[in-house]
FIKEMAR-80418 format. One record per residue (C-alpha): residue in one letter; x, y, z. Coordinates in nm, 3 decimals. Example, Ala and Ser with C-alpha at 12.3 -4.5 7.8 and 13.67 -1.06 7.14 Angstrom:
<rs>
r	east	north	up
A	1.230	-0.450	0.780 $
S	1.367	-0.106	0.714 $
</rs>
This chain:
<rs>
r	east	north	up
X	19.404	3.273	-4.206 $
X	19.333	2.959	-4.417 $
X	19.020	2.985	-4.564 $
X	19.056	2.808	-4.837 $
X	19.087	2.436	-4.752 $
X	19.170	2.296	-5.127 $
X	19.523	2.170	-4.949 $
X	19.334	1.918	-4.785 $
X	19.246	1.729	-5.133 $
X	19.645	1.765	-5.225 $
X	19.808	1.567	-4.932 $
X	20.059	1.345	-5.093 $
X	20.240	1.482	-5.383 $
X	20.365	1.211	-5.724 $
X	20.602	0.990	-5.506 $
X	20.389	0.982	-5.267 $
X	20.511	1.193	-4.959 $
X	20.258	1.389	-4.729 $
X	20.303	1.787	-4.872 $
X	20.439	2.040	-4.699 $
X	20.120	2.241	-4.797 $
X	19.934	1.992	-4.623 $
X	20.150	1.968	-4.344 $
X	20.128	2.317	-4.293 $
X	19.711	2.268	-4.316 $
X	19.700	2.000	-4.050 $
X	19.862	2.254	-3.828 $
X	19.649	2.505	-3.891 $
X	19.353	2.282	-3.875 $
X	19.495	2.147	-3.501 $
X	19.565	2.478	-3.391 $
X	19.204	2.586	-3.500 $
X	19.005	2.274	-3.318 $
X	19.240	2.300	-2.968 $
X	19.157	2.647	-2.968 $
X	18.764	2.624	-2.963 $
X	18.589	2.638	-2.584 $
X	18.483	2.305	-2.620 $
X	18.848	2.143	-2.703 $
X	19.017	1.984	-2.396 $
X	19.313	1.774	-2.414 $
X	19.132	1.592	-2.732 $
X	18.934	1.662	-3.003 $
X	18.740	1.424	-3.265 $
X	18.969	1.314	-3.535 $
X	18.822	1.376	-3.832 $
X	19.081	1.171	-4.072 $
X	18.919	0.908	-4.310 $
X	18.975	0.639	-4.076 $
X	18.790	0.761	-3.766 $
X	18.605	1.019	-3.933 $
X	18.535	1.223	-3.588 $
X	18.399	0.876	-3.363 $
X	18.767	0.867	-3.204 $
X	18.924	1.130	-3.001 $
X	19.311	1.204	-3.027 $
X	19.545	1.414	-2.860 $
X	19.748	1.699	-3.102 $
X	19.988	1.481	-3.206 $
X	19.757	1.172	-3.289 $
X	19.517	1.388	-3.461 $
X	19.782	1.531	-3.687 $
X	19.923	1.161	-3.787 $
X	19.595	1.043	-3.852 $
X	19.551	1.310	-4.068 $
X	19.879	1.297	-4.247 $
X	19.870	0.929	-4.300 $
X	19.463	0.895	-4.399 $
X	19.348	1.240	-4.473 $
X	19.087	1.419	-4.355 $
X	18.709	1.240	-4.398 $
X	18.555	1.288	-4.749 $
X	18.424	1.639	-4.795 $
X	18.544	1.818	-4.450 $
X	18.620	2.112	-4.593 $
X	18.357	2.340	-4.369 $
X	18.503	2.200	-4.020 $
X	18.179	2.167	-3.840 $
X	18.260	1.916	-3.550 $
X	18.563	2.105	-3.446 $
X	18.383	2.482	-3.450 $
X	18.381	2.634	-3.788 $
X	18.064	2.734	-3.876 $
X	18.053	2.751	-4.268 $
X	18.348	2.792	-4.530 $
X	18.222	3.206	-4.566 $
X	18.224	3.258	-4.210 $
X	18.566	3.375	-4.046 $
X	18.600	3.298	-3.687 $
X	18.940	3.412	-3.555 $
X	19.090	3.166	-3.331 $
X	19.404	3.383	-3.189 $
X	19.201	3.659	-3.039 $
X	19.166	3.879	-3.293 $
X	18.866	4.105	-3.347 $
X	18.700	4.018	-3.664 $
X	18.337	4.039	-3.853 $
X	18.095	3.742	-3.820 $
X	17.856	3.750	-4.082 $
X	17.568	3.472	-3.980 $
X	17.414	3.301	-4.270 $
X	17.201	2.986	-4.265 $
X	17.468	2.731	-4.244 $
X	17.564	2.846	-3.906 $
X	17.185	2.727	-3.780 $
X	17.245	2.402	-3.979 $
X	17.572	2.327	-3.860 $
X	17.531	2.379	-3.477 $
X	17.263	2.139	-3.540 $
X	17.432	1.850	-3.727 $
X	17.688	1.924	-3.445 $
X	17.455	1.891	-3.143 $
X	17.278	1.553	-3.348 $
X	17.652	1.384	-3.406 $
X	17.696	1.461	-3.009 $
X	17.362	1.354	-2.881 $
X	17.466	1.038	-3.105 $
X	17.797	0.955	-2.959 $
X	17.983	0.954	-3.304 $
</rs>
């Protein structure tokens, strides 16, 4: 699993083509957010264009994010379900250990506020 999200700052490499890294990030990061309960057909993009107030489908979602990037400082993926960077949720049905720290509180919060808000 991905844990480490530093691809997301290297997305376009010295001429200026998307990484395969990144590539390979976006489709672990779709994979991820369509696989949460709440996901239906879209999710909130979170690229630094719509920064998660537009919904896409998987493939717009993933073009956002390869053209503009993910939103400034989205490393902890709290819109889409990931609770904090130290907490490993397994997505493909694995059995894993949750540790809950603090940031889970915090981020089912912001979560809840950017819902109640429409963004």
């Amino acid at each position: 699993m991905m844990d480490d999200h530093s691809w997301i700052d290297r997305r376009v490499d010295d001429s200026g083509f998307v990484t395969d890294e990144f590539k390979e990030g976006v489709q672990f990061f779709v994979r991820f957010a369509f696989s949460r309960p709440k996901a239906k057909s879209e999710i909130k993009c979170p690229c630094s264009k719509c920064k998660c107030r537009k919904w896409g489908n998987p493939k717009v979602v993933s073009m956002h994010l390869c053209k503009h990037g993910f939103m400034n400082n989205y490393y902890t993926w709290y819109v889409h379900g990931k609770t904090s960077s130290n907490t490993v949720r397994n997505f493909e049905g694995e059995s894993s250990s949750i540790k809950f720290v603090r940031n889970d509180v915090d981020a089912l919060y912001h979560e809840m506020v950017v819902d109640a808000m429409g963004a």
